[in-house]
N, C-alpha and C positions, 0 to 999 in steps of 0.2 A: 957600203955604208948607207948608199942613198936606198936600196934595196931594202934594209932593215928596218931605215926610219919609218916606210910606206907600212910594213907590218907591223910594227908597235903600234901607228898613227892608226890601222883598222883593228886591232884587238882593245884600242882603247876604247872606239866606237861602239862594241860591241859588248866590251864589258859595260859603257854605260846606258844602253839601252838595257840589257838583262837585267839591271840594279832600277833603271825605271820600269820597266813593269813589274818589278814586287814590289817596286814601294805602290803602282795603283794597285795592286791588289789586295796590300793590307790596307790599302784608304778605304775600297770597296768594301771589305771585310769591318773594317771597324764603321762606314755607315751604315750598313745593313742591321747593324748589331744595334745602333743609335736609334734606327728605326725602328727595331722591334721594341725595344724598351722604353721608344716613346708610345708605341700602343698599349703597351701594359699603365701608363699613366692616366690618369684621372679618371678609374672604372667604376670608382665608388659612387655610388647613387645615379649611376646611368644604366639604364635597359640592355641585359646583354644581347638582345634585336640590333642595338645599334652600337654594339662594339666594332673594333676595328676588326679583320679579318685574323688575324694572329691569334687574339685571346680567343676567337668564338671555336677555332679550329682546336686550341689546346684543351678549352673549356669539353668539344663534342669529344676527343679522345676519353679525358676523364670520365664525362656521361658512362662512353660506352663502358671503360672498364670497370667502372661501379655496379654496371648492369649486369657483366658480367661475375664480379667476386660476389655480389647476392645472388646471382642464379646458379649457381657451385653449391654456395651452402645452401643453400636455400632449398633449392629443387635437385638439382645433378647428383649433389653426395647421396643424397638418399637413393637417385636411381644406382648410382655405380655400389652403393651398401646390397640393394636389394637383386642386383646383379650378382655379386659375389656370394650371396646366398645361394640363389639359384644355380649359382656355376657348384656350388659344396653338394646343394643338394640331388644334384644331378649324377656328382660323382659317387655320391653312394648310392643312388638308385642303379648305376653300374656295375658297381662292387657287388650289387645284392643280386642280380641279374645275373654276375658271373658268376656266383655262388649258388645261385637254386640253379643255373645251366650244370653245373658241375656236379651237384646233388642227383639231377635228372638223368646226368649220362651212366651214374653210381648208383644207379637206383637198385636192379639186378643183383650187383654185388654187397650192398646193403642190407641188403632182404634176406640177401642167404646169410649173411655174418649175424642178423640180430637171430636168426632160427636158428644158429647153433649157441648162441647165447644162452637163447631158452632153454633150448634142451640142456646144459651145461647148468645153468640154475635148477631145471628141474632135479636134474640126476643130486645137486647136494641138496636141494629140501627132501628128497628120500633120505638122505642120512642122517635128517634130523628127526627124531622121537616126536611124538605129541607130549604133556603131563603126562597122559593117561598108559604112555607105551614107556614112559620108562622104569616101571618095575620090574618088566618084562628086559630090559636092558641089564639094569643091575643084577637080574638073573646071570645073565648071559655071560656078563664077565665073573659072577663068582663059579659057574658049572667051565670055564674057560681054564680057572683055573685049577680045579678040582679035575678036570681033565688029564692034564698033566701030571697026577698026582702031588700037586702043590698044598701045602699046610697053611690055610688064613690063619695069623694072627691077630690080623686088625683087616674091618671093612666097614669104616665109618664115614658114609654121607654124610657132607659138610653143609653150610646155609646157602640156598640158591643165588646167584648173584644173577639179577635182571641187566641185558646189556639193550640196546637200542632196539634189535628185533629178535633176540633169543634170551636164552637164559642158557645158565653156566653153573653145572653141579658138579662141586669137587668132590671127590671119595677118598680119604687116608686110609691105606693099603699096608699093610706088613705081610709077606709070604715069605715063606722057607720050602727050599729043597733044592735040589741038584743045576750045575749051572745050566746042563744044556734043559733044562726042562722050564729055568727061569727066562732063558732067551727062546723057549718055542709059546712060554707063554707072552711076553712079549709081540712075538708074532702074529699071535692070536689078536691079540688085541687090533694090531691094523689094521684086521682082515676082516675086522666085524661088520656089518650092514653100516652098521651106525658111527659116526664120530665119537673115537677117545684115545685120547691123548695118555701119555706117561708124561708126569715131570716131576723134576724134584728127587732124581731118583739115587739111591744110596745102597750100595750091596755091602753088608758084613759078611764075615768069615767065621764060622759057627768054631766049636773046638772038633765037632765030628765032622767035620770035612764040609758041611753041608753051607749054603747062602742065603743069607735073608734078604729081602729085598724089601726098604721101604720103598714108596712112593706116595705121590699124590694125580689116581686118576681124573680126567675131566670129562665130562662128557656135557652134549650141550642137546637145546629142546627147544622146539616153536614157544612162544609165549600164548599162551590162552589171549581168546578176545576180552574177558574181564582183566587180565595184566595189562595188555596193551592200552586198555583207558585208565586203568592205575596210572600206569608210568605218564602218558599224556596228562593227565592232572595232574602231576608230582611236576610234571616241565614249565606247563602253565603256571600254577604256582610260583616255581620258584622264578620264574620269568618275571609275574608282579612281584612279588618281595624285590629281586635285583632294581625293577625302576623304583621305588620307594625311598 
């Protein structure tokens, strides 16, 4: 018992000094606070030269960050704008870099691909007539079929229709005779120099055994240099009439 009392009598000791040092420490804490709040007093119409140490120290933070949020807008955003420019426009001076690089290494392969082109264009502007050579056409497919011992009933060239860089002459066709002679002329027709088409095409059944074949042939022609400033006035034109 006597043992016990000795330990109560030092945990009591001990719990009342831990309980005095918080309490100085919130006395310390609440003068500190009394003190700074007395230097915040009576600043109005005094020199802040001779404020207390508190306000001039809160007052120099604010300084700076004033200094700071006008030098952002002010001057920085613009640098960091005209930086993100430069970064955009660098990345495409990249992209373009790697695109003529790549252009450069395909350059070989390029050259030969557009020289088959040409030749590939040339070979079908040989299969187009001039005005002056399609008479000479129309010939061609009426002795095609007269060839085959075919009977014209009709061979009537239609109105030229002007397209962007050619022109487009229809012919209505009526022929009679044997089938295999309407399918060799047919044939004929593929295999002419020049482009022409069959369309529209329709076979009757005669009472003598025989086939008639309409059609509608097409055959098409460079445009004269006088068409081609026709149809360019006709575009212009109607180019102004449409802003009107």
């Amino acid at each position: 018992m006597a043992i016990a009392k000795v330990f109560d009598k030092g945990n009591d000791r001990a719990g009342g000094k831990a309980a005095g040092k918080g309490i100085d420490k919130v006395v310390e804490k609440r003068r500190l606070a009394e003190s700074l709040a007395a230097q915040f007093q009576g600043l109005n119409g005094v020199h802040p030269g001779q404020w207390p140490l508190a306000p001039r120290i809160l007052c120099g933070i604010g300084v700076v960050i004033g200094m700071l949020v006008l030098g952002y807008f002010g001057y920085w955003s613009s640098q960091f704008e005209e930086q993100e420019a430069g970064a955009a426009q660098e990345q495409q001076l990249r992209d373009k870099y790697r695109l003529k690089t790549a252009q450069a290494i395909n350059l070989d392969a390029l050259t030969a691909q557009k020289a088959q082109v040409d030749q590939y264009v040339v070979r079908l502007e040989k299969q187009l007539p001039s005005k002056a050579e399609m008479a000479a056409l129309l010939s061609d497919i009426n002795q095609a079929g007269v060839g085959r011992g075919l009977q014209f009933e009709l061979f009537k060239p239609g109105q030229v229709v002007a397209r962007d860089y050619y022109a487009e002459l229809p012919i209505d066709i009526k022929v009679t005779g044997g089938y295999h002679d309407l399918g060799a002329f047919a044939g004929d027709m593929a295999n002419l120099p020049r482009i022409v088409t069959l369309n529209n095409m329709e076979l009757v059944t005669n009472k003598d055994g025989t086939l008639t074949l309409n059609a509608v042939a097409k055959t098409f022609r460079y445009l004269d240099q006088d068409e081609v400033a026709a149809q360019k006035k006709a575009a212009e034109e109607k180019k102004k009439g449409g802003r009107k």
